[in-house]
Structure formats: C-alpha cells, structure tokens
VOKOLTOR-359840 format. One line per field, with one value per residue (C-alpha): residue number from 1; residue in one letter; x, y, z. Coordinates in steps of 0.25 Angstrom, whole numbers, m for minus. Layout:
N
pos c(NUM,...)
code c(A,...)
X c(X,...)
Y c(Y,...)
Z c(Z,...)
***
This chain:
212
pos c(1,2,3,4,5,6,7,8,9,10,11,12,13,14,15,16,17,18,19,20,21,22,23,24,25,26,27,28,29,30,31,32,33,34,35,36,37,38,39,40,41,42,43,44,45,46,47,48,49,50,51,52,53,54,55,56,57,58,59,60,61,62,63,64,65,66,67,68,69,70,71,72,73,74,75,76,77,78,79,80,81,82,83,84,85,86,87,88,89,90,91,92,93,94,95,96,97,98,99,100,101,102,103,104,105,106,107,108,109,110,111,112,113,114,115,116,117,118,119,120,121,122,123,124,125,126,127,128,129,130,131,132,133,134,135,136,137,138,139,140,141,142,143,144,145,146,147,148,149,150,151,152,153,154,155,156,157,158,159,160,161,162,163,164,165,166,167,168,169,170,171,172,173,174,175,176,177,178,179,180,181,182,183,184,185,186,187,188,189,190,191,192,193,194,195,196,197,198,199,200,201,202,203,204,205,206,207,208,209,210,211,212)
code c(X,X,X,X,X,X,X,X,X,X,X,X,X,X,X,X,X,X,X,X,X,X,X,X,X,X,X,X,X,X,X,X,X,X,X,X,X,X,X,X,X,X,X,X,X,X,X,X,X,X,X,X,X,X,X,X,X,X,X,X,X,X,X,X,X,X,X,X,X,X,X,X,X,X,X,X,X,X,X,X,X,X,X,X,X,X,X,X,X,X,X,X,X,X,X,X,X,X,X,X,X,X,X,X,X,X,X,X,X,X,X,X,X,X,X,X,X,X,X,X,X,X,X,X,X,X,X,X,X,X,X,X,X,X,X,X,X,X,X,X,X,X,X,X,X,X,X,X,X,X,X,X,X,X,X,X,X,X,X,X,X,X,X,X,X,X,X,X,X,X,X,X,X,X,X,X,X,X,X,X,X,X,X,X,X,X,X,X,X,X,X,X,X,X,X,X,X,X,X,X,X,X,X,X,X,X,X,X,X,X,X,X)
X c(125,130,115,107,116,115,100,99,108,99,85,92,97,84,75,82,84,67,65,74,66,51,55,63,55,44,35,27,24,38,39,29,37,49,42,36,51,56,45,49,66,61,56,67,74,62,66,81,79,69,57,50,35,39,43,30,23,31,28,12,10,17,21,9,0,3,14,4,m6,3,5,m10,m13,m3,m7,m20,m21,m14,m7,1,14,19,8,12,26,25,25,37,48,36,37,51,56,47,51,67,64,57,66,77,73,71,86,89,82,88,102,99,94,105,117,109,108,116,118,119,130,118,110,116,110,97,94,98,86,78,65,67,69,54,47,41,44,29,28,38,31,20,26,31,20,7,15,26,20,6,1,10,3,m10,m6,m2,m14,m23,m14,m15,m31,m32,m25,m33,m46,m40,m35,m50,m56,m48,m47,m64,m72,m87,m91,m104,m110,m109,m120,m115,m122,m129,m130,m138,m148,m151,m153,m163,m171,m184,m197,m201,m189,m183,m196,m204,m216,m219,m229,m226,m236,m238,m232,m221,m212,m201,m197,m183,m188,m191,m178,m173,m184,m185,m170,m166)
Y c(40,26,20,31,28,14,13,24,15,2,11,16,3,m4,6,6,m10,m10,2,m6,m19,m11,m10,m22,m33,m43,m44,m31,m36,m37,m23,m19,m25,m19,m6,m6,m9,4,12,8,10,23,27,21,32,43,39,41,55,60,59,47,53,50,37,32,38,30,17,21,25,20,5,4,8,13,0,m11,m7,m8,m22,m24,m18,m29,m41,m40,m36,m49,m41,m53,m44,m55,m49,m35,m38,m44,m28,m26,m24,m16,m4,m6,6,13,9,12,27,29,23,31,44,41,37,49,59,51,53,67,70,61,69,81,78,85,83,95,97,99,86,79,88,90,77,74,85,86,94,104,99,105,99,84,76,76,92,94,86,92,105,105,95,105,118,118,105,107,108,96,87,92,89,73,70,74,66,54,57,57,44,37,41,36,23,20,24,15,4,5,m7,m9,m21,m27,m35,m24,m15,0,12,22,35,41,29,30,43,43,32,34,27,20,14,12,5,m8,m10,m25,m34,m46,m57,m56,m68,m71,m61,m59,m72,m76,m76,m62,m57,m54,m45,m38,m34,m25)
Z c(53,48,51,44,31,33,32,21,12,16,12,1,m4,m1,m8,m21,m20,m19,m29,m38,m35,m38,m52,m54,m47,m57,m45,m45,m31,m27,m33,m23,m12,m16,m17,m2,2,m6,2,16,12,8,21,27,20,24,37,36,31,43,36,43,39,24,28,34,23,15,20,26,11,1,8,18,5,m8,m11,m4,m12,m24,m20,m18,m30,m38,m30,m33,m47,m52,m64,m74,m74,m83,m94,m91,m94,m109,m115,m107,m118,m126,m115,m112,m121,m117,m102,m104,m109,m96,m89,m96,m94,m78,m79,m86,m75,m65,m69,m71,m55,m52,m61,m56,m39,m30,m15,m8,3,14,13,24,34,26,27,41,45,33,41,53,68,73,63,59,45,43,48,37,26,28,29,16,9,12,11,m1,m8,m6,m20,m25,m13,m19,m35,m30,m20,m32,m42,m32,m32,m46,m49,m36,m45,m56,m52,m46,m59,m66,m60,m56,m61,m61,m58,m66,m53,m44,m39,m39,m32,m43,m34,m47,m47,m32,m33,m44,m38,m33,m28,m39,m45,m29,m24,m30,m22,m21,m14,m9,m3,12,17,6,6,m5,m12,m16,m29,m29,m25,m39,m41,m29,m28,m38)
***
C-alpha cells in the first residue's frame, strides 16, 4: 500500500502546484502548459481510484483537444496582455468580492465535510466486480442522469452557435453563394447570346466582359 500512497501524494502535489501555477503564471501560454500538466495528474489520480475510462477521457478530451486548442487559440490571436492589464487595479474591487465569497463557500464545505467511517473500502472497489468502468458510467449516465446530459449537450450546442456567430466576419473580396439568387435565375438573365467572328475566337480584351 506504501506505492499507491506514494504516487497519490506526487498527483496530488503536482496537481495543485499546476492549478496554482494556471492562475498565477504572466504567460497565458505558460498557463496553458501548466493547465495540460494539471489534466494528466488528474488522470493519474482517475487511475488510482479504478476509473481508467475517465482517465483517458481526461487526456483524449480535455489535453489531446479542448487545452491544445486553448493554446492555438492564444498563439494565434496575438492579444497585447500588457494592454489588457492597464484597467487592472480599476476591476480589482470587484475581483476580491468574488474572490471572497468563493473563500467563504469553501470554508463552509470544508467546516461542513465529513469522512465516513466506510470510505476505505468504497474506494478500494468503487463499481461491482461483474461490471466494466465504462458499463458503470454509462449505467448511471443514460439512466439516473439522463435529463442532465441532455440540459449540458444543448448548453454546449448553444455556446458553439454563438461563438461562431460572433466571431463570423464577411469579407468584402470574397464571392459568397446566394441560394436565393440561384434559385430565381432564369433564361434570360442566366444566358447572353454572343456572336463572335469565325476564325477569332474570344480576345483577351474581352474578358472583363464576357465573365461576370
């Protein structure tokens, strides 16, 4: 039991160090970093209670996708972080007061937790012997849970439209499909009859006129 505690305290230690870090580091790349190495402790400890499947979820999801693209996203907007730190002390009062009531509902859950006598052997088989950790998510995710998985995918869905709403720009030089213009076209504003001269063909010159 001396190597399972052993690597629970190096997670945990590590985990909190890289949480502390996300918060604390200038860089918001470095914060990013930091964050990717919180999710892999993290599963670290999934796989220390028996739930491997939340594990690699964990670093599929969240490091091999959500926290890269976090990092893509930064990289590639080029935001001055040296501008968007002037108004600082301006939010700072109102930054404490949230930070304060957190503080105070952690205290609260943390004056309020209580350990019960039985943990020790729930942890040590958290699902039934005859059944899988993804059997056992699943199980409880689409049975009891059901309605709640339904409420976040369409709150997920709803903040994919609107990010792509806001952040959608038309471009000026770009030629864009008109489904309605298509659809209303017909012979003679679709068709231009024109003759041309045997033997010469369509000129450079007349290139501007014959595309439209």
């Amino acid at each position: 039991m001396i190597f399972p505690a052993l690597f629970f305290y190096l997670f945990a230690a590590v985990l909190i160090g890289s949480g502390v870090m996300v918060i604390a580091s200038r860089n918001p790349v470095h914060s990013v970093l930091f964050l990717i190495l919180a999710f892999v402790n993290a599963s670290g400890l999934f796989v220390l209670l028996g739930a491997e499947f939340l594990a690699m979820i964990l670093i599929v999801v969240y490091v091999g996708a959500v926290a890269v693209l976090f990092l893509f996203v930064i990289m590639m907007l080029d935001v001055d972080f040296a501008e968007l730190r002037e108004g600082f002390l301006e939010y700072l009062p109102f930054g404490l007061l949230i930070g304060g009531i957190f503080l105070a509902e952690l205290i609260a859950v943390a004056l309020g937790w209580a350990i019960s006598p039985n943990i020790s052997s729930a942890v040590g088989s958290p699902i039934p012997a005859n059944v899988s950790n993804t059997e056992a998510i699943g199980l409880v995710l689409y049975t009891k849970y059901i309605h709640y998985f339904q409420i976040a995918g369409m709150v997920l869905l709803v903040a994919m439209i609107g990010a792509i709403v806001l952040t959608l720009r038309h471009k000026v030089n770009v030629k864009r499909q008109n489904i309605a213009a298509q659809n209303a076209r017909k012979k003679a504003t679709a068709m231009d009859v024109r003759k041309v001269a045997s033997g010469q063909g369509l000129r450079d010159s007349d290139a501007a006129e014959w595309v439209q």
